[in-house]
C-alpha positions in Angstrom: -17.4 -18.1 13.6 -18.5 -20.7 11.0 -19.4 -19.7 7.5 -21.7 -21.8 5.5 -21.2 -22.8 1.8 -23.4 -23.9 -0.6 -22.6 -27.9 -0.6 -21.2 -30.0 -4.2 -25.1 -31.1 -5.9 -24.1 -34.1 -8.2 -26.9 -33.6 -10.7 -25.3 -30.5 -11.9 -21.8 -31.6 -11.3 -22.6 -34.4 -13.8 -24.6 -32.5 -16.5 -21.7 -30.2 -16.4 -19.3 -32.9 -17.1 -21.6 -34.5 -20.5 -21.8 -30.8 -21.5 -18.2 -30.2 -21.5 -17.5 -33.7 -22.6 -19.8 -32.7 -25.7 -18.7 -29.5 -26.7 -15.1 -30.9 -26.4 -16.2 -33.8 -29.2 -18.0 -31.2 -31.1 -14.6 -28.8 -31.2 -12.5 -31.9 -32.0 -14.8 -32.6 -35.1 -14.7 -28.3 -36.1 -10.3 -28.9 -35.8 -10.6 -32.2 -37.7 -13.0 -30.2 -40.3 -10.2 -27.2 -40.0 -7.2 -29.6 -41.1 -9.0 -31.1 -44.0 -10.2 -27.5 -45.4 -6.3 -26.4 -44.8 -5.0 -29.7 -46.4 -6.9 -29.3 -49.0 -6.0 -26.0 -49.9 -2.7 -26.7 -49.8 -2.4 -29.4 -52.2 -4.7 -26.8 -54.6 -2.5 -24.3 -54.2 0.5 -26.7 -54.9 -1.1 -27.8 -58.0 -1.5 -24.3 -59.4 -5.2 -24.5 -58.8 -7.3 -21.5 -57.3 -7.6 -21.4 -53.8 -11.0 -19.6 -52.4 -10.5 -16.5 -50.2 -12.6 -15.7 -47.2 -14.5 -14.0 -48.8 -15.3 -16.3 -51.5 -16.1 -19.0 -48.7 -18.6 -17.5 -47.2 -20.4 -16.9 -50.7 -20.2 -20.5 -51.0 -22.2 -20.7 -47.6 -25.2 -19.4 -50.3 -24.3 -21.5 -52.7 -23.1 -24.7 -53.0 -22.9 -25.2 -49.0 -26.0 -23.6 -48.0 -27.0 -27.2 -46.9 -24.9 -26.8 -44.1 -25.9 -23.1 -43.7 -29.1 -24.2 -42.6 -28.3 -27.5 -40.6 -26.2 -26.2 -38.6 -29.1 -24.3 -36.2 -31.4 -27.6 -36.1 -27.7 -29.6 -35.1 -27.0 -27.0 -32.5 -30.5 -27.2 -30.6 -30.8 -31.4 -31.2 -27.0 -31.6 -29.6 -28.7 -29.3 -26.8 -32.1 -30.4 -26.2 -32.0 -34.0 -27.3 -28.7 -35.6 -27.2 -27.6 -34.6 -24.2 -30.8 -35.2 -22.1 -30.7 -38.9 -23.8 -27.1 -39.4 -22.4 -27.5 -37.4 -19.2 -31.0 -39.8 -18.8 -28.9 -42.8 -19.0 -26.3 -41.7 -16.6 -28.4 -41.6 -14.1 -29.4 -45.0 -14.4 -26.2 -46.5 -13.2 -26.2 -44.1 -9.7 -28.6 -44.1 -6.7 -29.7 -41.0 -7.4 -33.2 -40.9 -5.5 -34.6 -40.3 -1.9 -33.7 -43.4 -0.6 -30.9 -43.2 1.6 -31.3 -39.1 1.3 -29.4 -39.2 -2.3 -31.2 -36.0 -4.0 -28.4 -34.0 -3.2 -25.1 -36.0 -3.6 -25.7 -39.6 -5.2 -23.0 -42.2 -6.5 -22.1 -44.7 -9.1 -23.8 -48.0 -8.4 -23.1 -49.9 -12.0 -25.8 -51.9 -12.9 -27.6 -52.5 -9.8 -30.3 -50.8 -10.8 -31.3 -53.1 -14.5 -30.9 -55.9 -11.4 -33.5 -54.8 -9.4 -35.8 -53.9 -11.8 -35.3 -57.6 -13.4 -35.5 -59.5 -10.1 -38.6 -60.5 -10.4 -38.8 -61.7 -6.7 -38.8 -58.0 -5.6 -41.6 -56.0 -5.5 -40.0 -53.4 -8.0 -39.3 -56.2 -10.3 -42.4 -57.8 -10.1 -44.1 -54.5 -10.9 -41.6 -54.3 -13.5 -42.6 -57.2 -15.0 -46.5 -57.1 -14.8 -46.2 -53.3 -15.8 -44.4 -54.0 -19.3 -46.6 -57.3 -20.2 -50.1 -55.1 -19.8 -47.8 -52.4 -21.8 -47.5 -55.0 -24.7 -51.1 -56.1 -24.5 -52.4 -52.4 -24.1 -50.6 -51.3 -27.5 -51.1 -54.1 -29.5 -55.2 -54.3 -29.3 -55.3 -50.5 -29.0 -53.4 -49.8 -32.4 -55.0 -52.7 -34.4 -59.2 -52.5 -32.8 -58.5 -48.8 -33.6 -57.2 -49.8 -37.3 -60.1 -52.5 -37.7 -62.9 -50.6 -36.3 -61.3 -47.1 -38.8 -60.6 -49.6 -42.0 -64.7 -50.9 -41.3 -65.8 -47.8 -41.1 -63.9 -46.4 -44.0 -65.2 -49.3 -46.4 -68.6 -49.0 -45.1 -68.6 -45.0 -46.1 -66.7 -45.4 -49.3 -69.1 -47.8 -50.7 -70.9 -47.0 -54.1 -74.1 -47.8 -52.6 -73.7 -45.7 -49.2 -75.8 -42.1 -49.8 -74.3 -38.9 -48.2 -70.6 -40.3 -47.7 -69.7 -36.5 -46.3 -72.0 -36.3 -43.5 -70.9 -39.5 -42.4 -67.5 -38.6 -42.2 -68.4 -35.4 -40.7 -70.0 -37.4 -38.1 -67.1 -39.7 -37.4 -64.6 -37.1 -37.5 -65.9 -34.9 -35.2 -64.7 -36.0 -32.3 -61.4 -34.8 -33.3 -62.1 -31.4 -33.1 -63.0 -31.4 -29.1 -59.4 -31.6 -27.3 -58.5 -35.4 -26.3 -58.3 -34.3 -22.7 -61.9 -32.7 -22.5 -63.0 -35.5 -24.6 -61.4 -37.7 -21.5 -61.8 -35.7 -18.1 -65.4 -36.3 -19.4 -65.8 -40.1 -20.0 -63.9 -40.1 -16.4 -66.5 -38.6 -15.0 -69.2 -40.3 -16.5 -68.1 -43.5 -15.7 -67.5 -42.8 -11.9 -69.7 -45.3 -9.7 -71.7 -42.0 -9.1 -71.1 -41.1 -12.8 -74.0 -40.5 -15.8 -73.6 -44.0 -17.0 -74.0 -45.7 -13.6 -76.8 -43.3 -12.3 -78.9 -43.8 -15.7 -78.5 -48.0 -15.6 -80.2 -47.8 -11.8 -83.1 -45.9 -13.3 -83.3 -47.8 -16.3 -83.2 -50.7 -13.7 -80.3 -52.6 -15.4 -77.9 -52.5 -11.9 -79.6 -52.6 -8.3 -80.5 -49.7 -6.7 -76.7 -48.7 -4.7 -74.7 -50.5 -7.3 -72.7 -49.5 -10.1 -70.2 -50.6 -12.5 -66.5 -51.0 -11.7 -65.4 -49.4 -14.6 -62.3 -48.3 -12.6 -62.4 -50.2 -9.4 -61.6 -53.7 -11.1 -58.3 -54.5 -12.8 -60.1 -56.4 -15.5 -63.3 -53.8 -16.3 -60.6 -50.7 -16.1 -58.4 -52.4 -18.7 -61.2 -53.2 -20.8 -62.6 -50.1 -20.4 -59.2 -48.0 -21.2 -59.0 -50.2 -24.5 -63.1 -49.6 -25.9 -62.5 -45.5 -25.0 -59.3 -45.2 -26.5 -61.1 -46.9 -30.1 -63.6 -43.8 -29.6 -60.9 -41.4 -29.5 -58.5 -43.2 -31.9 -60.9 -44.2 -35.1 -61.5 -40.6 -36.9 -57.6 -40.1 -37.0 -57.7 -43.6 -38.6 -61.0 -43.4 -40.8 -58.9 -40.2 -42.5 -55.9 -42.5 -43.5 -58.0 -45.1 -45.1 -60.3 -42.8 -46.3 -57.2 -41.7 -48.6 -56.0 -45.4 -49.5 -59.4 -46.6 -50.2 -59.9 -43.7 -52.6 -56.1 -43.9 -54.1 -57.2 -47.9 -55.0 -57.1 -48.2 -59.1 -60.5 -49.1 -59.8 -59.4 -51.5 -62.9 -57.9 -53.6 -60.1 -62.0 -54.3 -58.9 -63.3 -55.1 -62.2 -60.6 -57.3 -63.3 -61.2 -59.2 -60.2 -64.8 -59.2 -61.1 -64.6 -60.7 -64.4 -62.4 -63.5 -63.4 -65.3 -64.4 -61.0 -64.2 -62.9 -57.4 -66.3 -62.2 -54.7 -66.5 -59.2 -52.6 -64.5 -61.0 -49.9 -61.4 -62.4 -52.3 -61.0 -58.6 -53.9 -60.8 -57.5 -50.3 -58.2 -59.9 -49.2 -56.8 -60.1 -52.3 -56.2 -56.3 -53.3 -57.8 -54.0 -50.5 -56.2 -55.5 -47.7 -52.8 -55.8 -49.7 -52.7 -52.5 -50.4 -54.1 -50.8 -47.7 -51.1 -52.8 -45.5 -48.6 -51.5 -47.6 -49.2 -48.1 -47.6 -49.8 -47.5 -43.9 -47.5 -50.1 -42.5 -45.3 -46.9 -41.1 -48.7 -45.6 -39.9 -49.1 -49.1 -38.0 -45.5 -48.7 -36.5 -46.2 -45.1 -35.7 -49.4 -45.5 -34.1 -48.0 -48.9 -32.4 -45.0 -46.8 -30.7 -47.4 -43.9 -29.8 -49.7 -46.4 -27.8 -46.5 -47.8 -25.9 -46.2 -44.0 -24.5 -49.8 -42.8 -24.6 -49.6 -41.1 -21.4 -52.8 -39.1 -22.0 -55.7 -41.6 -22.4 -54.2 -44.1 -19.5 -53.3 -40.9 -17.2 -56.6 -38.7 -17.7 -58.6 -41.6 -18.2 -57.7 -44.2 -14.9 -54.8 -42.6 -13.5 -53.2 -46.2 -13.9 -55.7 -47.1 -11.1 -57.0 -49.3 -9.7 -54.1 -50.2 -7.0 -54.9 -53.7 -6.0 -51.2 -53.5 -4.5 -50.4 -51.4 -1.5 -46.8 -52.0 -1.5 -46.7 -51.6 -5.6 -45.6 -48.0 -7.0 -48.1 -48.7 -10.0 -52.0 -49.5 -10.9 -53.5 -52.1 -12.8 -53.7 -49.9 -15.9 -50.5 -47.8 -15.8 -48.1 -48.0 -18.6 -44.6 -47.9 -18.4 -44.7 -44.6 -19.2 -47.2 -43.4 -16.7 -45.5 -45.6 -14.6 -42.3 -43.6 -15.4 -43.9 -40.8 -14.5 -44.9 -41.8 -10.7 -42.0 -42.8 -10.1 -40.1 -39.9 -10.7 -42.4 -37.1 -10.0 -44.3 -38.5 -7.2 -42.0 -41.0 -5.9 -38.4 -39.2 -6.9 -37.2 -42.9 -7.4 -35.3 -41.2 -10.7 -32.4 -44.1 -11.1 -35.2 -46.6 -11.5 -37.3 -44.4 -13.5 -34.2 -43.7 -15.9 -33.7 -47.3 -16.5 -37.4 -47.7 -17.6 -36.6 -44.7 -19.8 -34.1 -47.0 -21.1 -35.8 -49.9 -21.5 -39.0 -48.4 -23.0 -37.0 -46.9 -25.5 -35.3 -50.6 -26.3 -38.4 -52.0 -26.7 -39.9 -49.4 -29.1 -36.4 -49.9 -31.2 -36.6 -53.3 -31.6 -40.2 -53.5 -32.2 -40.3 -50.9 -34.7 -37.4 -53.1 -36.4 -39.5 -56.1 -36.6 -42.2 -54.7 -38.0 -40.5 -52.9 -40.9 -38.4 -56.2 -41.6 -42.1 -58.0 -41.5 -43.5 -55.6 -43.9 -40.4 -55.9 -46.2 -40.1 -59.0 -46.0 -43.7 -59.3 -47.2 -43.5 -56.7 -50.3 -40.7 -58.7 -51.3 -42.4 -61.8 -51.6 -45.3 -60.3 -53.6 -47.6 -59.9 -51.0 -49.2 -57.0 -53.5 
C-alpha cells in the first residue's frame, strides 16, 4: 500500500523561516524594553522615588506615551505587509526559484548567480537587462521634465495679468483628470491602432496612402515617442495644479523690484520665477521622477512594452523595468530574476533620489534663490 504526502514547498518553508526570524527580533527588542522598564524601576525605588503601578502605566499609555499607543498598530502591519515582503523579495533572488529546471516547487540557494546573469551582457537576459534599464532612464527623465515644461508653460500662460477667463482655462486643462487614466488610455490604444481613428481619418484626409497607416506601435522608435507625447497629455493637469499654486504664492514686490532696476520679462523669469518655482517642487520633481521609473500603467495599457523586435527577448521595445518585472514573473514565472530587478530598480530609485536632493541642497545653499 503506498500513502501519499503532501511534498516540503520551499516558498513557504522560507517565508516561514523570515517570519519566525522576525517575530524572534521583535520579542528580543519587547525583553530588552522589559529589562530597561525593570531596571529602571529599581534604581527609583532604591532612591526612594515613586515607582508607577500597573495601573498607573497604562494611564500613561493616554498620556505621556500615547505616541506609542498609536504607533504601535501602523508598526505591526508595516513589519507584516512591508518588511517582510522586502526581505522575503530579496531572498529569492539568491535561489533558482523559477520553472526552469522544474524549481516552482522545491528551489535552492544559488548565491549570486543570478546579479551575474542579469549583468552578462553577452546573454540574452543580460542584454535585455541592459537595453531594458537604459530606455528606463531615458523614459523617466523626458517624461517627468516635458510634463513639468509643458505644465510650468501652461501655468505662466494662464496666470498672466493679461490672460481673460483664467478659470475656464484651467477647467479645460484639468479635465482630463477627472476621466480614469486607464479609460483615458485603453482609448488612445485604440485610436492609434493601424486600423485606429487616427490612421483611418489621415487616409481620408489623404495624408497616408490608401492601405497604410502609422506605426505608432509597430516601430521601436514611433512607439517610444509615442508613449512619451501621450503620457505629457495625461501628466500636465496634475502639474499645471502644482505651479498653479507656486506661481500664485510668488511675492509680487519681487516683480516690480526687478522692474525698476530695468529687467526684462525673461531675467525675472530666470532670475526669480524659475528659482523659486525649483525650490518648492524639487520633492515634486523627485517624486514624479521615481513614479515614471515604475509607471506601469501608461507603458502597460498603452503599448504593452511592444513592439518585440526580439523573439528570443522576454521584453518589448517600450517595456520598463517594471513592466518588464511583471512578464517575467507572471507570465514567464522566471521569479529569481525578476526579484533581482526588484532589487535593482529599487537601487536605482535610492540613489537617484539622493542625487537629486544633494543637487537641490547643494543649490539652495549657494544662493540659488
Amino acid at each position: 500500500m503506498f500513502e501519499y504526502t503532501q511534498g516540503d514547498q520551499s516558498i513557504l518553508l522560507l517565508l516561514y523561516g523570515l517570519a519566525t526570524i522576525l517575530l524572534t527580533a521583535v520579542m528580543f527588542w519587547i525583553w530588552r524594553g522589559t529589562l530597561k522598564s525593570a531596571y529602571k524601576a529599581e534604581r527609583l525605588d532604591k532612591a526612594g522615588k515613586h515607582v508607577n503601578s500597573f495601573t498607573e502605566d497604562l494611564k500613561a499609555l493616554l498620556d505621556e506615551n500615547l505616541y506609542r499607543l498609536l504607533m504601535t498598530p501602523p508598526m505591526i502591519f508595516i513589519g507584516a505587509l512591508t518588511i517582510l515582503p522586502l526581505i522575503f523579495m530579496i531572498c529569492m533572488a539568491f535561489t533558482n526559484y523559477s520553472k526552469i529546471d522544474n524549481h516552482l516547487v522545491l528551489f535552492d540557494w544559488v548565491g549570486l548567480e543570478n546579479f551575474a546573469a542579469l549583468f552578462d551582457s553577452g546573454s540574452i537576459l543580460g542584454s535585455t537587462f541592459w537595453k531594458v534599464l537604459v530606455w528606463t532612464l531615458v523614459w523617466a527623465f523626458f517624461a517627468t521634465f516635458t510634463n513639468y515644461i509643458a505644465g510650468m508653460i501652461l501655468a505662466i500662460v494662464i496666470n498672466r495679468h493679461e490672460t481673460k477667463i483664467k478659470g475656464f482655462w484651467r477647467f479645460c486643462f484639468v479635465l482630463p483628470c477627472a476621466v480614469p487614466m486607464f479609460v483615458s488610455l485603453l482609448i488612445m490604444r485604440t485610436m492609434l491602432q493601424p486600423d485606429g481613428a487616427v490612421n483611418v481619418l489621415l487616409r481620408e484626409l489623404g495624408v497616408i496612402a490608401e492601405g497604410a497607416s502609422l506605426p505608432f506601435f509597430t516601430d521601436p522608435t514611433w512607439a517610444r515617442v509615442t508613449v512619451i507625447l501621450i503620457n505629457i497629455w495625461v501628466g500636465v493637469p496634475y502639474t499645471l495644479l502644482q505651479l498653479t499654486g507656486v506661481l500664485q504664492n510668488i511675492p509680487t514686490e519681487l516683480y516690480e523690484a526687478a522692474k525698476v532696476d530695468g529687467a526684462n520679462s525673461i531675467q525675472s523669469f530666470f532670475r526669480i520665477t524659475l528659482p523659486y518655482m525649483l525650490y518648492v517642487t524639487t520633492p515634486y520633481l523627485i517624486a514624479t521622477f521615481t513614479g515614471n521609473v515604475n509607471n506601469f500603467n501608461v507603458i502597460y495599457l498603452l503599448s504593452g512594452g511592444d513592439p518585440v523586435t526580439d523573439l528570443a527577448s522576454t521584453a518589448g521595445s517600450t517595456d520598463l523595468l517594471v513592466t518588464w518585472l511583471y512578464k517575467l514573473t507572471i507570465d514567464k514565472q522566471y521569479y529569481n530574476v525578476g526579484a533581482v530587478v526588484g532589487i535593482l530598480t529599487f537601487i536605482i530609485l535610492a540613489v537617484g533620489a539622493l542625487l537629486t536632493y544633494r543637487n537641490s541642497k547643494s543649490y539652495r545653499e549657494e544662493g540659488g534663490i
